[in-house]
C-alpha positions, 0 to 999 in steps of 0.5 A: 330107892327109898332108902338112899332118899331118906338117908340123903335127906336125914344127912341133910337135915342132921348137917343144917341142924349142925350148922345151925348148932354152930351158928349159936355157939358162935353168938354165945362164944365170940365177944364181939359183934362183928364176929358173932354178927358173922357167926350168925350170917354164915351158918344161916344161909347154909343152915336153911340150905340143907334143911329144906334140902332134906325136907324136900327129898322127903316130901318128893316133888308137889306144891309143898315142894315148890313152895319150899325152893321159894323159901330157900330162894326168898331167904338166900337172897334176903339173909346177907343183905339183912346181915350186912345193913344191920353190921353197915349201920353198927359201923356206921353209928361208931361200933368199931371193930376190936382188932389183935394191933392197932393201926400204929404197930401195924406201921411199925411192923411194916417200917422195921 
């Protein structure tokens, strides 16, 4: 039993360390700040998701353990809002977004 406990947390733990990988290669590899703004909001929610996850299948059910749901929770309901009034505000100020067409080719596109 303990086996499978520690293999379902470490597969937990090594997943959340992936996402959290990904979340910055995405920063690092996208040029723009929308995209990496959503590279680095997605991963994050999930990212603390599977981490606590696994740290609680290794600390069992105590205090530390309920501590930890409340951070999962506290950060779930936090993290998108944080991402989205910093990505409201940047739109906001005059940052906008790089797009593959403008609007005028779109129009185009659709006339023909």
């Amino acid at each position: 039993m303990n086996f499978i406990i520690d293999a379902l947390s470490w597969a937990c733990l090594m997943l959340g360390c992936f996402l959290g990988i990904s979340g910055a290669i995405g920063i690092f590899r996208f040029d723009e700040f929308y995209s990496r703004a959503h590279a680095a909001s997605v991963t994050d929610t999930l990212c603390v998701l599977f981490i606590i996850s696994g740290l609680v299948l290794q600390s069992g059910f105590n205090l530390v353990t309920v501590k930890m749901i409340f951070i999962v929770v506290l950060l779930w309901l936090t993290s998108p809002v944080a991402s989205h009034a910093l990505i409201r505000s940047a739109y906001q100020t005059g940052l906008k977004p790089k797009l593959a067409i403008t609007r005028k080719e779109s129009s185009k596109r659709t006339q023909s």
